[in-house]
N, C-alpha and C positions, 0 to 999 in steps of 0.2 A: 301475615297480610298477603305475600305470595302467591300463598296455597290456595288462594283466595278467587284469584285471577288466571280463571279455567279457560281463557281465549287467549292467553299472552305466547305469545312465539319464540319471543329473544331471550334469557335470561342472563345478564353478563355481570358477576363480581368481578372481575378484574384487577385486579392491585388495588385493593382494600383494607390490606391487614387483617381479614376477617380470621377470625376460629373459633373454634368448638366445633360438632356434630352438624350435620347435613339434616337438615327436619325433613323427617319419612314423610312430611305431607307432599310433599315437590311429586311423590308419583300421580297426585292428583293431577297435574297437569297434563292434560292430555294432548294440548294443540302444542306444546312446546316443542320448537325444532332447533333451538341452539342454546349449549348451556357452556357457559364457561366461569371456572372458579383458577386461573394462572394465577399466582401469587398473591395466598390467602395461606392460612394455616388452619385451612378445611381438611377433617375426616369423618370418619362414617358412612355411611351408606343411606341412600334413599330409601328402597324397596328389593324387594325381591320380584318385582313384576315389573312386568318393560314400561319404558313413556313410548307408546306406539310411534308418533311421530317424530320424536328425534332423530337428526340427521347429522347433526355437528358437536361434539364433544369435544372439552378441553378442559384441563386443570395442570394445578403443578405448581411450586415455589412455597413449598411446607405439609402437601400432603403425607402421612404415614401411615403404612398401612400394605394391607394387601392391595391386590387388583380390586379395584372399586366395585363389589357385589354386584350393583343393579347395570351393569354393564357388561354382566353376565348373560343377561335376557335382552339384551339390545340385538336385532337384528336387521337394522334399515340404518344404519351407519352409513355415511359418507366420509366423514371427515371426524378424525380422534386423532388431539394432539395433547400428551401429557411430557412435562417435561418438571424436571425439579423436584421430580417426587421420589421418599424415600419406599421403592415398594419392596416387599417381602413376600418368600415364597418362590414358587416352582415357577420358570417364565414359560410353561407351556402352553399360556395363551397367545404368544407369538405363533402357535400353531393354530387351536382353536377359534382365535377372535376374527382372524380374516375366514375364517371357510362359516363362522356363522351370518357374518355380514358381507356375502356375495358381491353387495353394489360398494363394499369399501372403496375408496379412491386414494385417501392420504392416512398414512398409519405412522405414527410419530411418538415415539419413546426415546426423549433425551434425558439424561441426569438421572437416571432414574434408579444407579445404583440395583440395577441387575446382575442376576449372576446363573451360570448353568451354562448348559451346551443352545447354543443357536438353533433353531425347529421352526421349521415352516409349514405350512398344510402338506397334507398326502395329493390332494386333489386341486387341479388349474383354479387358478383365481384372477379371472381375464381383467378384471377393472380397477384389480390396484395399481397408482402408476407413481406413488410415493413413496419411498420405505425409509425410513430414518431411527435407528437405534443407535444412533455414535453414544460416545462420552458417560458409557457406561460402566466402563473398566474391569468389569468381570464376563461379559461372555465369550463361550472360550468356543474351542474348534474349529474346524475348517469352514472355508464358504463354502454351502450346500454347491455340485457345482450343476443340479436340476432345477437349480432357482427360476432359470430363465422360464423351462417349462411350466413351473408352477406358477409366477409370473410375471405372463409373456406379453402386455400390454406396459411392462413399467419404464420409468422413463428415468427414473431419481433414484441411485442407491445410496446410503449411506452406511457405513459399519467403523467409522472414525473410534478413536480412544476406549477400542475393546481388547483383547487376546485373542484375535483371531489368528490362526498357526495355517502352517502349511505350504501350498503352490496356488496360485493363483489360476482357480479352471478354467481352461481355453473355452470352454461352455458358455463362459459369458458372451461370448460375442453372439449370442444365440437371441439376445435382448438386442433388436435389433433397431428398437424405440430411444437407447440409453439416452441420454443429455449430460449427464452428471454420475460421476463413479469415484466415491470417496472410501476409504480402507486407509486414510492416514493413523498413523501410531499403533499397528498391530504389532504381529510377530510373523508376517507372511516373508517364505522364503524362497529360493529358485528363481527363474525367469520371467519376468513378463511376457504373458504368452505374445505369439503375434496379430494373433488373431484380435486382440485386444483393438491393434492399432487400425482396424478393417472397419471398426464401429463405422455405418454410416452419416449417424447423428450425434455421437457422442464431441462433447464440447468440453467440459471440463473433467480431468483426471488428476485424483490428487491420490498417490501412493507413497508420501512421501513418510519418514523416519518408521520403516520398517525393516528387514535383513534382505531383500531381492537384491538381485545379482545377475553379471551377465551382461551384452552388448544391446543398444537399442537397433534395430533392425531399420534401411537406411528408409524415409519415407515415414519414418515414424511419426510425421505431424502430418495428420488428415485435412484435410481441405473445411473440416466445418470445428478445428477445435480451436478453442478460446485462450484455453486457462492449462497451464500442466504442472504440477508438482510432482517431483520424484527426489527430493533433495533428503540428503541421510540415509541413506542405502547403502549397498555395497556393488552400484553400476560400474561400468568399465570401457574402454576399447573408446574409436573415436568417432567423431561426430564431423568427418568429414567429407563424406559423400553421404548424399541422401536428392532426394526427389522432391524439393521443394514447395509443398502446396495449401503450406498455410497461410492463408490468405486472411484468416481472423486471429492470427497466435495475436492473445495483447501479453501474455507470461506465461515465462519458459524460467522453472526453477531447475535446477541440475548440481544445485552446489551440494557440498559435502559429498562425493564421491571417487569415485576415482578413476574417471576421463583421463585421456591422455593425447596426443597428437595437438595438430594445431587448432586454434580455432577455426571453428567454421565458414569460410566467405559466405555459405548460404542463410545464415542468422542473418545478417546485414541484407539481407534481399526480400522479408518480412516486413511489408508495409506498414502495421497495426503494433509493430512487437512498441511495448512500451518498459516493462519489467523484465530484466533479465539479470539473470544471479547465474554466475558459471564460477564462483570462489571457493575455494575449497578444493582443489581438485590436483589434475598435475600436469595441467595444459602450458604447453612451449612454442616458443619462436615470436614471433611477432603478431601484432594486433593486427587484423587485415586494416587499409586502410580505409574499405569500405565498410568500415563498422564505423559508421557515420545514421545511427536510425532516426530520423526526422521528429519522433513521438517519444521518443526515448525519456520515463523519467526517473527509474534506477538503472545503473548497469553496474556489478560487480564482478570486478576479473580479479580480485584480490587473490593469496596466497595461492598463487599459481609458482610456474618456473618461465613466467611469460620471458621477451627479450627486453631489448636492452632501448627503443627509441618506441612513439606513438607520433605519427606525423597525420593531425588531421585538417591542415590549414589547407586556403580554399576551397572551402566546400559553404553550404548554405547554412550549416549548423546553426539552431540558435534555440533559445533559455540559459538558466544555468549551469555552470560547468559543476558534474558532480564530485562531492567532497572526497566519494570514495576511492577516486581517483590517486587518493596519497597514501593507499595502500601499498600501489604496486612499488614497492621499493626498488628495482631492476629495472628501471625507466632510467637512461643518461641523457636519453633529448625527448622532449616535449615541444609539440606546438600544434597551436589551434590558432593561427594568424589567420587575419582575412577572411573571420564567418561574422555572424551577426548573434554572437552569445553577451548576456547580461549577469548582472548580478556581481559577484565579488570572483577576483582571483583565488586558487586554493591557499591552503596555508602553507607559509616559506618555513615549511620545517622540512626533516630528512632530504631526497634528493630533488625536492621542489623549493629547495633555495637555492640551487644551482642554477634555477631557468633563469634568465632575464625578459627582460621586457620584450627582448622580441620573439618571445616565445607566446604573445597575446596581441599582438600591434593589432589594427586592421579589425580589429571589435569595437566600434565607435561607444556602444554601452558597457561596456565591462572594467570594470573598477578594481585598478593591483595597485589605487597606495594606501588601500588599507585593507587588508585581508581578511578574511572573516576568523575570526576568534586567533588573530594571527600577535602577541605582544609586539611594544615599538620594541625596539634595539637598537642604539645610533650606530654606525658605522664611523669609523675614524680611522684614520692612517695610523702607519706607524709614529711617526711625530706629533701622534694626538688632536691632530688638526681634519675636521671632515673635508675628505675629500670631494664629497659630492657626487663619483662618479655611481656608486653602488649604491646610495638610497634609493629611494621609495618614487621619491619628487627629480623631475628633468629640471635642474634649475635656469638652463638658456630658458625653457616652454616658459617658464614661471616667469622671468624676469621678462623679456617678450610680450607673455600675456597683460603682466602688467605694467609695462609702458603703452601699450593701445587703450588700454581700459583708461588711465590717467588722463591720456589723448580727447578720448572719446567724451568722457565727460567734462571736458574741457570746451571741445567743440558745441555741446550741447548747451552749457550755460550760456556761451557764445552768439546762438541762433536765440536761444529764446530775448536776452537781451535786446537782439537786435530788432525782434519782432515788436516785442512789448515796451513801448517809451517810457510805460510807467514804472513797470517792474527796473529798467534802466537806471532811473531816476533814483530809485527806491536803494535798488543796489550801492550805487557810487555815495549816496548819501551814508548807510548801512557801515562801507569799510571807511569813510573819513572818521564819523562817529568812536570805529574798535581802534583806528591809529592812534585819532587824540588819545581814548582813554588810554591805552597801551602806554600811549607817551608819556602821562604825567604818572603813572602807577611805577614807571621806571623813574623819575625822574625825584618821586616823595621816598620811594624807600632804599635805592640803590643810589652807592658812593658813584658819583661820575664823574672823572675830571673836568674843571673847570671849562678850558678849551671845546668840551664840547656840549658843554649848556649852552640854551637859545633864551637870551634874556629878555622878555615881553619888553615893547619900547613903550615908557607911558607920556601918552601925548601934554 
């Protein structure tokens, strides 16, 4: 019925479950400019002759097979995105399929269980500005480092979850479009070049669980990047001068490395920074005290050789206080008094059962008598007797609290009485009624001495 419908434009199975063969009639379709088959357990081929007008292609989630035949004579591609597909064979249409489709824009091969050396056209291909081959786990070799030349219009790389080997070509920074530069989980080794860090548009860089190595050069966060991963590497040296100019960092990973010196004042001067992971590492002395980030909603400074106190009271702080915080076990004073944080106290295990109370006073919302996933434990003295001084509860606060509250409501039944005669009325009637009965309920079932029975007088 399809085949049928020689003006239809769109063509979308999309998460269908479909399979079996591609019916050779779809090359009838001549006006069709978008076809997409992601997640079907579609194979086969159309034709061997082009759909002239196609401009968007996609598939993936159970195809098998080779490179899709009729996508061989496709040459007005805009946009091909296959992902989930098991394909077989030479991947040298990483080379050929962008230099037959000139006007390509976005070329996307994920999951696709490739394998061979990485190949890209001999000849400039100005209008692709997409490139995504991650999570392929077989393509091997180095990054072309004349990518940029070839092309020099792209904005997105991807080459995540392959075997890419070698150094990282200062070449890149020749892509002077980048936004996005991802090579997580290769086998790349040596320095991050510097040249890297000069991108003028690049925003997000994630190099992270690979072998690079080497100091980050100081300045290293560009004024337009967003996003940085480099954690699991083999980084070094420290991160204590630099030229502060990231004005969008919202995440800075750095963990699993091996940094050293203290941390940084210039992190805490990072408007935007919201995620920061610096654990793992072998960073010493003390926390600055202006590691106070206002956006802040991880910060990991675990298995460091940090020191020995975190003083960040009076300041504006406010959310909750992170859990990760009872990592750092070389902490002997704590305090976050007098900010405006909620939520629950950390857990009074290891040396955060040493802090007291007044290591959180002056947080009108934040809640230490019961700690989040924190078991009760009574405290008792030595003679078995609680002392009261080391629980949870202030019990002067408590008894206090509830002598006013007793007061209060006392006051109030008070006022309304006085306003309302009837309710008055109602009242005093109300407690003679619960005295009598009271009286004679004591009076039928309980021995009472004589002397003090009231013997009704019968006229």
């Amino acid at each position: 019925a399809f085949c049928n419908l020689l003006r239809l434009r769109q063509l979308d199975f999309t998460d269908n479950n479909l399979w079996g063969e591609l019916p050779q009639c779809l090359s009838n379709l001549t006006s069709l400019r978008s076809l997409s088959m992601v997640n079907n357990e579609i194979s086969g081929d159309i034709s061997e002759s082009p759909i002239p007008h196609l401009s968007d292609g996609g598939g993936g989630g159970g195809y098998v097979g080779p490179f899709p035949e009729f996508l061989y004579h496709q040459t007005n591609l805009l946009y091909l995105r296959m992902s989930k597909v098991e394909m077989k064979g030479d991947i040298g249409f990483l080379s050929w399929f962008p230099a037959n489709n000139t006007n390509l824009k976005v070329f996307y091969l994920l999951n696709c269980s490739l394998s061979g050396h990485f190949q890209i056209p001999i000849h400039p291909h100005k209008n692709l500005m997409d490139l995504d081959i991650s999570n392929n786990g077989f393509i091997s070799g180095p990054i072309p480092p004349n990518i940029c030349t070839i092309f020099p219009n792209i904005e997105s790389l991807s080459l995540s979850g392959n075997k890419f080997f070698g150094k990282i070509p200062p070449q890149l920074s020749n892509c002077s479009f980048f936004h996005i530069l991802e090579a997580r989980n290769n086998q790349l080794t040596g320095e991050i070049p510097k040249e890297i860090w000069d991108l003028p548009m690049l925003s997000i860089l994630d190099l992270s669980k690979n072998k690079l190595s080497g100091n980050l050069p100081p300045g290293f966060v560009s004024p337009w990047m967003q996003e940085v991963y480099l954690s699991r590497n083999q980084l070094g040296g420290t991160l204590t001068t630099t030229n502060y100019t990231g004005y969008w960092l919202g995440v800075l990973d750095l963990s699993h490395n091996r940094f050293t010196g203290t941390i940084a004042e210039w992190i805490s001067r990072l408007p935007r920074l919201s995620y920061i992971l610096l654990n793992d590492n072998q960073f010493h002395g003390e926390v600055p005290v202006s590691f106070c980030l206002e956006n802040s909603k991880l910060i990991d400074l675990s298995h460091n050789h940090l020191s020995e106190s975190l003083d960040l009271s009076h300041n504006n702080l406010s959310g909750v206080i992170p859990l990760q915080l009872t990592e750092l076990h070389s902490l002997s004073s704590f305090s976050v008094a007098y900010n405006n944080l909620s939520g629950n106290c950390p857990q009074k295990i290891a040396q955060f059962s040493t802090f007291d109370e007044n290591s959180y006073q002056g947080n009108l919302f934040l809640n230490c008598t019961l700690p989040l996933l924190t078991p009760l434990r009574p405290t008792t003295s030595d003679d078995g007797y609680d002392d009261g001084e080391d629980g949870f509860i202030d019990m002067e606060s408590f008894y206090a609290s509830s002598g006013v509250s007793f007061i209060m409501v006392l006051l109030i039944i008070a006022s309304v009485l006085y306003v309302n005669p009837y309710w008055k009325q109602a009242w005093f009637y109300y407690v003679g009624v619960t005295i009598t009965t009271c009286y004679y309920f004591v009076v039928d079932h309980l021995h009472v001495p004589t002397r003090y029975k009231v013997w009704e007088l019968h006229k």
